[in-house]
C-alpha positions in Angstrom: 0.0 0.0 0.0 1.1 3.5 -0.9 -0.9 5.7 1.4 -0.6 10.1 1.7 3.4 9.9 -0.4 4.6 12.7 -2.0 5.9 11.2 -5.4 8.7 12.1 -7.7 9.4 9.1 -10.0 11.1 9.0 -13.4 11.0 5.1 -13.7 7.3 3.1 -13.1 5.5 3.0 -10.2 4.8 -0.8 -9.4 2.0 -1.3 -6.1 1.6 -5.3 -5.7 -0.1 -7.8 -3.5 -0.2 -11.4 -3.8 -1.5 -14.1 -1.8 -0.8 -18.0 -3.1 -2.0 -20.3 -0.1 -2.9 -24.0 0.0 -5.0 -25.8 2.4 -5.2 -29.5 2.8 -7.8 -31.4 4.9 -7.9 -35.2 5.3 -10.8 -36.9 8.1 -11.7 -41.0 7.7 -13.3 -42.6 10.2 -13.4 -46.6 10.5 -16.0 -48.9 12.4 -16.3 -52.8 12.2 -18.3 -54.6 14.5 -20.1 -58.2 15.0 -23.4 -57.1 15.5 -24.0 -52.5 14.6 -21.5 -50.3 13.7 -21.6 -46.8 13.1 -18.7 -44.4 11.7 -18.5 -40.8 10.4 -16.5 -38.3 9.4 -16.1 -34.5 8.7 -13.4 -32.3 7.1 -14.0 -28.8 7.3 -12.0 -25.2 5.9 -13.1 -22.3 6.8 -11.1 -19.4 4.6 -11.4 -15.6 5.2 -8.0 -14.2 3.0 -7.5 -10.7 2.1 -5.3 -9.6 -0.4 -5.4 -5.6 -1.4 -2.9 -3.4 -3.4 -3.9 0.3 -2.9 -2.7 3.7 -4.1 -4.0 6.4 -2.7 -3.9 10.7 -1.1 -0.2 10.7 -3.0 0.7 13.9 -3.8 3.5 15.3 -6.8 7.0 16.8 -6.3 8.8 17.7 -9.5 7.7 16.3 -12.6 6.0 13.7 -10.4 5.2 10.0 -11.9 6.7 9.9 -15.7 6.7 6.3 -16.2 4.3 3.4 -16.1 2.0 2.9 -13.4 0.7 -0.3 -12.2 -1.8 -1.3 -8.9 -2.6 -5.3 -8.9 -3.8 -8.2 -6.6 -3.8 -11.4 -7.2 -4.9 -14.7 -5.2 -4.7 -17.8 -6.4 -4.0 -21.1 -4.0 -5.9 -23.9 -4.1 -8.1 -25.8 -1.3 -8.0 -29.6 -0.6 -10.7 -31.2 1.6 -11.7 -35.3 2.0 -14.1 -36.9 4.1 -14.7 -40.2 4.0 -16.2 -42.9 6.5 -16.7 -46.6 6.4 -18.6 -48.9 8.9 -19.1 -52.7 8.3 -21.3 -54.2 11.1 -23.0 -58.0 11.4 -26.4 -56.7 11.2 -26.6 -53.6 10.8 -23.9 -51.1 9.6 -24.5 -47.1 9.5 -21.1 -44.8 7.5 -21.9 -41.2 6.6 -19.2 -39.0 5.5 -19.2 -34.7 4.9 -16.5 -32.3 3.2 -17.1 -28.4 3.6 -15.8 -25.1 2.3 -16.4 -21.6 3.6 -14.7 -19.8 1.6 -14.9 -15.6 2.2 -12.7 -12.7 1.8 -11.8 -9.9 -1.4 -9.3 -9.2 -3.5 -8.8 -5.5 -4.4 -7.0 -3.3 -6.4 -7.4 0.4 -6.1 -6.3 3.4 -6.5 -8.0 6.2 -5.0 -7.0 10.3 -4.9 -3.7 9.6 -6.5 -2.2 12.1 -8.4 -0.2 10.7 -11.6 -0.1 13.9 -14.1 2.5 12.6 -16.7 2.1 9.1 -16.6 2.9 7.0 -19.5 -0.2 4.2 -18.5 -2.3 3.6 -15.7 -3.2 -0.4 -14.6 -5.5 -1.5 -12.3 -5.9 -4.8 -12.2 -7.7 -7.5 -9.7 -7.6 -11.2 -9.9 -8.7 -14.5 -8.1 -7.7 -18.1 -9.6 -8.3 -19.6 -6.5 -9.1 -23.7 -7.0 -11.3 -25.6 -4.2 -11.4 -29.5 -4.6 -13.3 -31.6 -2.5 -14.8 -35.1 -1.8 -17.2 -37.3 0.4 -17.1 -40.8 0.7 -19.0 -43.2 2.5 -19.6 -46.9 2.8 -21.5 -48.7 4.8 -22.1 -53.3 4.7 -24.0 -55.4 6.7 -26.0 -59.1 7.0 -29.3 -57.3 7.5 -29.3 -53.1 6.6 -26.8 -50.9 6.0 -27.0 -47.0 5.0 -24.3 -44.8 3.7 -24.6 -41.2 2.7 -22.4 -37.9 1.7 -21.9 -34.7 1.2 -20.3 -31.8 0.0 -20.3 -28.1 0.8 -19.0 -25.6 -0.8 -19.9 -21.6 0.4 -18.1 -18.9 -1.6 -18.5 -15.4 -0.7 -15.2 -13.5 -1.6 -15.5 -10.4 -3.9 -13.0 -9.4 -6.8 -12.7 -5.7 -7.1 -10.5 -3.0 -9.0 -11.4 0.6 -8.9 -10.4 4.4 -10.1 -11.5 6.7 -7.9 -11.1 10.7 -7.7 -7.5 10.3 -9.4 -6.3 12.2 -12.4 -4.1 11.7 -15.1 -3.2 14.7 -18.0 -1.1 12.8 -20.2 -4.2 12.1 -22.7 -1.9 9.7 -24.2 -1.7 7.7 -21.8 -3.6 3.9 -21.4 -5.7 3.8 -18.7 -7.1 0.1 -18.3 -9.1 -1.1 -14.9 -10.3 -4.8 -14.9 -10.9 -7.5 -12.1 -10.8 -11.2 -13.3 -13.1 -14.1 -11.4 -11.8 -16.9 -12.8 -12.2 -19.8 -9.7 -12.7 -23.0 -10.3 -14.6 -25.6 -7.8 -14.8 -29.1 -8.5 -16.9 -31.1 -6.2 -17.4 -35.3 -5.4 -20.1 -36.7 -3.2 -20.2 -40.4 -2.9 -21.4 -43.4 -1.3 -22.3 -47.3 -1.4 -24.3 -49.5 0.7 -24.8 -53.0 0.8 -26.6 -55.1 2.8 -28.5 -58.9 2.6 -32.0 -57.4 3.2 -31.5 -53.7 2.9 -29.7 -51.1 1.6 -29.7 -47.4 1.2 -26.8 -44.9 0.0 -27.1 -40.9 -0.9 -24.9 -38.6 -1.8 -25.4 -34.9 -2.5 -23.3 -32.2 -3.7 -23.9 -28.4 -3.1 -22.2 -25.3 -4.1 -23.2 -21.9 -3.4 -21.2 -18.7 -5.3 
């Protein structure tokens, strides 16, 4: 962040923030028993990242900013979560696994009341290529009935943003270019199998909310 600088630059002008984390989640439960056996599981991520690259209330000495200037944020990283659960009982056998994201935060690039009179070019630029994989599993066998069921979660609620606000530039030459990118990707498994000599019941649901 450049915040209230008085600027006198004859190269470019570079403001950069980057984040590029990774979070990996594992959970399996187990149960085996002669008679009912039960066994779950859960993996969870709860995500709330920030990433901001601001310039903003500088001011101009001299000939001021002559070059190129350029505000961007990026986040990219990738989240990894697996649940998976498998009970095998002699009568009866109950497995039920669950996988979820809560995925928040922003991404922003701004520049705000910056003064950049000569510049050659102006570049805001805002960007997430954040990946979420997950997966739910479950099994479930017995002699008599035996129910499995999954599911996936995935809650996404982070905001891309780049912004030009109460700035000037007077070179009317210049390139002025202000884009944000959403370009995320979530791919999502819910599975499960149930097996049993008189009954037999297995669901699995997948949910996603952007």
């Amino acid at each position: 962040e450049v915040d209230g600088t008085t600027l006198q630059v004859s190269g470019d002008l570079d403001v950069n923030a980057a984040s590029s984390a990774t979070t990996k989640t594992l959970a399996i439960a187990g149960a085996l028993a002669g008679t009912a056996s039960i066994a779950g599981s859960n993996s969870t991520n709860l995500l709330d990242n920030h990433t901001e690259a601001r310039l903003r209330n500088t001011l101009l000495q001299g000939s001021g900013v002559t070059g190129d200037v350029s505000v961007s944020a990026d986040t990219s990283g990738a989240a990894y979560s697996l649940g998976g659960a498998l009970a095998v009982g002699g009568s009866a056998g109950v497995g039920v696994g669950s996988s979820v994201n809560d995925i928040r935060g922003s991404t922003l690039a701004s520049v705000d009341k910056a003064a950049m009179h000569a510049a050659n070019s102006l570049s805001v630029d805002a960007a997430n290529r954040s990946l979420v994989r997950t997966a739910a599993v479950a099994g479930a066998g017995a002699g008599s009935a035996a129910v499995a069921g999954s599911v996936t979660t995935n809650l996404v609620s982070s905001t891309t943003l780049a912004e030009l606000v109460n700035s000037r530039v007077d070179n009317e030459l210049a390139d002025v270019r202000v884009s944000a990118r959403d370009e995320r990707s979530i791919d999502s498994l819910a599975g499960s199998a149930a097996v049993a000599g008189s009954v037999g019941v297995g669901a699995a649901v997948a949910y996603n909310d952007i």
